[in-house]
Legacy VTK file of the C-alpha trace (Angstrom):
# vtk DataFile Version 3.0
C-alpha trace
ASCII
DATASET POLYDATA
POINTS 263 float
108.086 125.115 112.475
109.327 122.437 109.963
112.838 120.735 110.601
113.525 118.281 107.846
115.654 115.827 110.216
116.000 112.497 107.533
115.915 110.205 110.798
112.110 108.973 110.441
113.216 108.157 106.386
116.467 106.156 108.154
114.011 104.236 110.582
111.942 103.009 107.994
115.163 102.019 105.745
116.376 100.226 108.979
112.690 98.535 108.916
113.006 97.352 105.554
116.514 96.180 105.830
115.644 94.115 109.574
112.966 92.554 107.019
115.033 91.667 104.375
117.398 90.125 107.011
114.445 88.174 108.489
113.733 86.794 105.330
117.212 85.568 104.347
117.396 83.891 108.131
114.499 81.961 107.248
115.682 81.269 103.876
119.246 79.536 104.933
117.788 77.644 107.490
115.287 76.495 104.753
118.500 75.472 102.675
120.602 73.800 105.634
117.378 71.852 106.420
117.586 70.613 102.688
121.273 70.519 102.124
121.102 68.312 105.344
118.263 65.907 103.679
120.654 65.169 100.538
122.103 61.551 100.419
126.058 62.075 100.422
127.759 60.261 97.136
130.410 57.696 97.062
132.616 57.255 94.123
130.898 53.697 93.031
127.739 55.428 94.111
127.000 58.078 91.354
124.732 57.712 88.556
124.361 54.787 87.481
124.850 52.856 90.525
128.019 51.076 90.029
129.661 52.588 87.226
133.101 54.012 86.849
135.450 54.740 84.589
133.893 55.960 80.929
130.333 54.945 81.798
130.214 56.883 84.543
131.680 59.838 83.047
129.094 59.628 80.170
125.901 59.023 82.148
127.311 62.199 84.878
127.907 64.679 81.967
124.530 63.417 79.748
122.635 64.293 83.527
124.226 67.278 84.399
126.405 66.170 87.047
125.558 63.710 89.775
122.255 63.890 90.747
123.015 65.677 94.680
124.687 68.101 93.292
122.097 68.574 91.202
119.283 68.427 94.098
121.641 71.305 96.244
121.682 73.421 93.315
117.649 73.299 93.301
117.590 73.804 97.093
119.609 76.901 96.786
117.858 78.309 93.813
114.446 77.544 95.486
114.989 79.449 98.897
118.827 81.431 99.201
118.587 82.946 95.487
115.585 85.150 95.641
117.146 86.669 98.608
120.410 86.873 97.442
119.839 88.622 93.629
116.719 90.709 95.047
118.496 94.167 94.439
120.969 93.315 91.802
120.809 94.587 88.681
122.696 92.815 86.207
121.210 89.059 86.123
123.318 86.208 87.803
123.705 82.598 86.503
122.982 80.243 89.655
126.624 79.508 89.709
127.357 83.374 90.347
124.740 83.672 92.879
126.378 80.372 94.497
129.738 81.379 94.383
128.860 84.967 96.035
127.013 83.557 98.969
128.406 80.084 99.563
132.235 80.951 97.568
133.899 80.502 94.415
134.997 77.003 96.082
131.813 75.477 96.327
130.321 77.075 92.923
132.667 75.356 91.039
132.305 71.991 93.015
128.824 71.809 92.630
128.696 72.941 88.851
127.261 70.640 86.307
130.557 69.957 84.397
132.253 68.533 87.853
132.312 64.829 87.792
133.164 64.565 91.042
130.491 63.341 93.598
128.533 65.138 96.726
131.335 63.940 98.844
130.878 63.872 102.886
133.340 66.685 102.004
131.565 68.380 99.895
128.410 68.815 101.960
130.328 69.455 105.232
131.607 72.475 103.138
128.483 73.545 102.070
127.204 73.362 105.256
130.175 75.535 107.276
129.641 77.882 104.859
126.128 78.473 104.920
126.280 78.373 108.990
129.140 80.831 108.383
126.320 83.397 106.183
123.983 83.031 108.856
126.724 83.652 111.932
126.946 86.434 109.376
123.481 87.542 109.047
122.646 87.545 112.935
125.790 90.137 113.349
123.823 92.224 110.323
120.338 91.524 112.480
121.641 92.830 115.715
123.886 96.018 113.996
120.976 96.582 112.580
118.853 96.698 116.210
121.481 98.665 118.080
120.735 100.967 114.560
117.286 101.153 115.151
117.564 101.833 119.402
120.097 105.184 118.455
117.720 106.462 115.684
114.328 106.004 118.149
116.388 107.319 121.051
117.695 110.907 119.379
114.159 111.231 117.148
112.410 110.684 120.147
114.615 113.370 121.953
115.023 116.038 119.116
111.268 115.495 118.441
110.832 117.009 122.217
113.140 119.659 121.902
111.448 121.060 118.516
108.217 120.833 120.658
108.998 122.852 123.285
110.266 125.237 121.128
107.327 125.539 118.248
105.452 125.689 121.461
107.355 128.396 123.362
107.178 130.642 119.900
103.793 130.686 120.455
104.248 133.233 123.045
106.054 136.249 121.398
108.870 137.484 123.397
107.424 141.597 123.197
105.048 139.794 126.239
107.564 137.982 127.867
109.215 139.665 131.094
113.223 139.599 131.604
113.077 137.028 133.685
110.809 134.993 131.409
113.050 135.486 128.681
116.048 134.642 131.036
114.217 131.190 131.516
114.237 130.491 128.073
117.482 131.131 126.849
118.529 129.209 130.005
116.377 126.004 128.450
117.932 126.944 124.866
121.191 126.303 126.783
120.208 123.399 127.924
119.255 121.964 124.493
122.720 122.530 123.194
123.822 120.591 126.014
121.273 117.691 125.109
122.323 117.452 121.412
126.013 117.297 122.221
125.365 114.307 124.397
123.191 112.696 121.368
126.315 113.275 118.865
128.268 112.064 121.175
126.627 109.083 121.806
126.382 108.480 118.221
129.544 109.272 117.403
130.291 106.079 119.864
128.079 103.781 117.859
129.662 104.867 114.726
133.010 103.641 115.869
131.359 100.279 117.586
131.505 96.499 116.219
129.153 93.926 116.156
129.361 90.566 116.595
128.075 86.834 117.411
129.826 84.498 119.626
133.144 86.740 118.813
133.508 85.072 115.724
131.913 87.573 113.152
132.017 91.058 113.460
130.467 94.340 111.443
131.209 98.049 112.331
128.159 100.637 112.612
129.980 102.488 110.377
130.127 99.823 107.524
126.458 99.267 108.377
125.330 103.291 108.080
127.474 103.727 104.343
125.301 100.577 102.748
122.090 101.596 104.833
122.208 105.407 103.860
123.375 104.984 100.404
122.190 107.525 98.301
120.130 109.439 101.020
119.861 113.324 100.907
123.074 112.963 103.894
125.353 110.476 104.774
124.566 110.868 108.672
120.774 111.816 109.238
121.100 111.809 112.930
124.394 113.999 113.156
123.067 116.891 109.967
119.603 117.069 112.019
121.648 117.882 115.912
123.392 120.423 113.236
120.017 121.856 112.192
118.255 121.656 115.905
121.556 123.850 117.391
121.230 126.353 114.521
117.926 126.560 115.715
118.827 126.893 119.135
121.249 129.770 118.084
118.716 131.458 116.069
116.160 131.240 118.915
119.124 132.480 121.503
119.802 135.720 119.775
116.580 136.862 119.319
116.132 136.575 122.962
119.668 138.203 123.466
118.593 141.118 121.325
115.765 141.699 123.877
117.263 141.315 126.824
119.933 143.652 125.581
116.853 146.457 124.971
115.543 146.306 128.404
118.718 146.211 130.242
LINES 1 264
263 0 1 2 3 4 5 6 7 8 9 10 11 12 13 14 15 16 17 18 19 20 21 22 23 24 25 26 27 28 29 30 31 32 33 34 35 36 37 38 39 40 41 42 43 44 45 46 47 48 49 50 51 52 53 54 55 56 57 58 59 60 61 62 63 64 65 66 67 68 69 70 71 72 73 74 75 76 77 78 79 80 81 82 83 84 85 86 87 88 89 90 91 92 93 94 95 96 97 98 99 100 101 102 103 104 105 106 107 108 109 110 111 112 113 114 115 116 117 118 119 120 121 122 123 124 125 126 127 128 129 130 131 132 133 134 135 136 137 138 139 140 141 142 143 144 145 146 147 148 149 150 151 152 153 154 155 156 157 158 159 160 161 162 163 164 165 166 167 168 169 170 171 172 173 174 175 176 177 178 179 180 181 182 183 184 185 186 187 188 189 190 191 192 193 194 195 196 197 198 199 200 201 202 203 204 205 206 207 208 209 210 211 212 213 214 215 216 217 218 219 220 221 222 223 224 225 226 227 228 229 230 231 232 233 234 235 236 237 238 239 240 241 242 243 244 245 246 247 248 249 250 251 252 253 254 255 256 257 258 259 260 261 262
């Protein structure tokens, strides 16, 4: 017997995703360490040392913008980027990429054209709101854990009930005595039992949130519609306890039709 039950395919998506995850964790803390490193910019401390006014404007704009906004830029670009624009299709300018992970905010203040310097300001915004991706990023990490734990759990169990059940149709039920056949639609019972408890306790995960020192939060359910995007169903765990119980059922009246003959 062959049951198609999509949960060993969501496991390994789960496995890629913890991975991706992983890699964007190191990635920030690559960027923080860098953003950290970059000397913070006075007004009479932009390019060109002690120049304001016109000069300063000329020699900012002929550079591209002071040169620690500049060296931010880089860090992102050289560790958050590749990360960020892995699965996106249409190409982003580094600005675009900036302003979806860090926001709009800090894009623009740390564009070329902006005269103004990397402020004490300016980095301590950076800064919040890369801590805030990665407060972000640990919710996704352990979502994606309690993920994993509910898919082992019910393929370990539903791999056990097919088992027992490829293995009991070994035995044809013409050699089976009443009370043998009793005993096995007894079991059958049982499983129906068993996969009710699974949905339900999946059906509880569904509807649970996750989060990191109460300050970010992500719901299993927003986590299963991006992780099971475009699989063959939405909910491989919940379509395969469907499958196992029509299975059940199908096994159940067969039995049933026997006992009925030798009553």
């Amino acid at each position: 017997m062959t049951v198609e039950t999509h949960i060993r395919q969501a496991i390994d998506r789960v496995h890629e995703e913890q991975a991706a995850i992983g890699g964007k964790q190191a990635a920030y803390k690559r960027f923080v360490t860098g953003v950290e490193g970059v000397a913070v910019e006075t007004p009479t401390a932009q390019r060109g040392g002690l120049q304001t006014g016109p000069a300063a404007t000329v020699a900012a704009s002929s550079s591209g913008g002071s040169n620690s906004r500049k060296q931010v830029r880089e860090r992102f670009a050289e560790t958050v980027r590749p990360h960020s624009t892995a699965d996106v299709d249409d190409p982003e300018t580094l600005l675009e990429t900036i302003g979806v992970e860090l926001s709009e905010q800090v894009a623009m203040a740390l564009a070329p054209q902006n005269m103004t310097g990397f402020t004490a300001n300016l980095k301590q915004g950076v800064l919040s709101e890369a801590a805030q991706r990665r407060h972000e990023l640990r919710a996704m990490e352990r979502a994606l854990d309690r993920e994993e734990a509910s898919l082992v759990a019910a393929n370990d169990a539903i791999d056990e009930l097919l088992a027992w059940i490829v293995d009991a149709n070994e035995t044809a039920l013409t050699d089976c005595g009443f009370e043998a056949l009793q005993a096995r639609h007894e079991r059958l019972d049982g499983f129906h039992d068993r996969c009710g408890t699974i949905a339900h306790e999946r059906q509880s995960l569904l509807h649970a949130t996750t989060s990191v020192d109460a300050q970010v939060g992500i719901t299993q359910q927003e986590l299963v519609n991006c992780l099971y995007d475009g699989f063959p169903v939405a909910y491989p765990v919940l379509s395969t306890i469907v499958r196992v119980e029509q299975i059940c059922d199908e096994c159940q009246r067969a039995i049933r039709a026997h006992l009925v003959r030798r009553v």
